[in-house]
C-alpha positions in Angstrom: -2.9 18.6 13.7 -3.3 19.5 10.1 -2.9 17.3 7.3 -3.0 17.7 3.7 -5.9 17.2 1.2 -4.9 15.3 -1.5 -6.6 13.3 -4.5 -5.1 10.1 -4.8 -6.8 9.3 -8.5 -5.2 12.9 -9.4 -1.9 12.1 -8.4 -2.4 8.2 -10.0 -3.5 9.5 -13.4 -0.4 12.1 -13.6 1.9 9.3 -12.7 0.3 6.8 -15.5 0.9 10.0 -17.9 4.5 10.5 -16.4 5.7 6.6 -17.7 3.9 7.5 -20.7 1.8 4.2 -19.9 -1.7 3.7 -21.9 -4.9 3.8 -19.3 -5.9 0.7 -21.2 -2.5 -1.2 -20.1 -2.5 0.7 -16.7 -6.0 -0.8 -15.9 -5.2 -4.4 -17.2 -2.1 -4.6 -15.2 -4.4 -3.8 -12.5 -7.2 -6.2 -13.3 -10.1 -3.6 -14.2 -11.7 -2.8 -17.2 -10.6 0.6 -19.5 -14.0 2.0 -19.1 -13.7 1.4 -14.8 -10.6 3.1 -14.9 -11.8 6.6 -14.2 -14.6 5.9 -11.5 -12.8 3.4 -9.6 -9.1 4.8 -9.4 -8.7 8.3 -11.6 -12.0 10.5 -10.0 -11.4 9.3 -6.4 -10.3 10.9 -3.6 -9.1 8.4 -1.6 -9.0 4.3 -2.6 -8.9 1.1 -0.8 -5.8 0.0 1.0 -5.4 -3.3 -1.4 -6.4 -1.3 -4.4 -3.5 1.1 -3.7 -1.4 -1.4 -3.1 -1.5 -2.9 -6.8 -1.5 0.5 -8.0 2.1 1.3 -5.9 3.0 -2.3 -7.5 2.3 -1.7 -11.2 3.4 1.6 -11.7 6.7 0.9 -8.9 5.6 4.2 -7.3 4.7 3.9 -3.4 1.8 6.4 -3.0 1.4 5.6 0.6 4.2 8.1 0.8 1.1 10.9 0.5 -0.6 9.8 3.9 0.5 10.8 7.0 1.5 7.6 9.6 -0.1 8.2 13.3 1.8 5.0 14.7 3.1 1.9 13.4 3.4 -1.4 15.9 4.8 -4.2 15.0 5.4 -7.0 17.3 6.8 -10.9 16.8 4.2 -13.3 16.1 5.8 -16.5 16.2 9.1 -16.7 18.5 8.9 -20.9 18.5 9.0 -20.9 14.3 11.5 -18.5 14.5 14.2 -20.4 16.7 13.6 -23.5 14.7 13.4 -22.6 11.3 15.5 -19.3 11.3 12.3 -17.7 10.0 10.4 -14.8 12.1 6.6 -13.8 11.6 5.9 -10.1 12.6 2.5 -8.7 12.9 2.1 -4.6 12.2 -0.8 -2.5 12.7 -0.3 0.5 10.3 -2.5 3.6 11.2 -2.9 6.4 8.9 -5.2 9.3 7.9 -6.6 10.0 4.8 -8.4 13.2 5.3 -10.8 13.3 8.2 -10.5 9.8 8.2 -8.6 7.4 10.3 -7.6 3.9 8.7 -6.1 0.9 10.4 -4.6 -2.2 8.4 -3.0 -5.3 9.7 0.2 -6.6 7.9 1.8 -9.9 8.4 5.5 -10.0 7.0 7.4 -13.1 6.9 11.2 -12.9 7.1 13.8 -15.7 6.6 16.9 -14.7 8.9 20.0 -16.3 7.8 22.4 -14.9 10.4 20.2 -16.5 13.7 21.9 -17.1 16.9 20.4 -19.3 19.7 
């Protein structure tokens, strides 16, 4: 299986300049410095999950959409707090490739259900 080479800081930096945003406001927002801007986000390849995250966050843009998912499983994680509290706990493991490279994160998403039936 193929996948496509992309650069992540590339596609970042065009979509700071797209929302006309300042890099100086783009990095604050983001909790770096100006100056750390270009080595730890614009001239990389590929970033770290979290990283990406607040990127996707500050400039409402989800560039997750540029990696290719191998498998997403997501199972309950809490039935009991679920019954009683109409809230349920699900546990994901989100695969994906970035490049050559295979990533795996864990997410934990917490949803309050309001139309529960025992």
């Amino acid at each position: 299986m193929e996948f496509k080479n992309i650069h992540i800081g590339s596609l970042i930096k065009d979509e700071v300049k797209k929302q006309k945003m300042s890099y100086a406001s783009f990095a604050k927002e983001i909790g770096i410095k100006r100056q750390n801007a270009d080595s730890k986000i614009f001239n990389n390849e590929s970033l770290d999950a979290n990283l990406l995250k607040a990127v996707s966050k500050v400039l409402n843009f989800n560039f997750f959409q540029y990696y290719e998912p191998i498998g997403i499983v997501a199972n309950e994680c809490n039935k009991e707090n679920y019954i009683s509290n109409n809230i349920i706990e699900v546990k994901a493991q989100l695969m994906y490739k970035i490049g050559g490279e295979t990533k795996e994160e864990t997410l934990f998403i917490t949803l309050e259900r309001k139309d529960v039936t025992n």
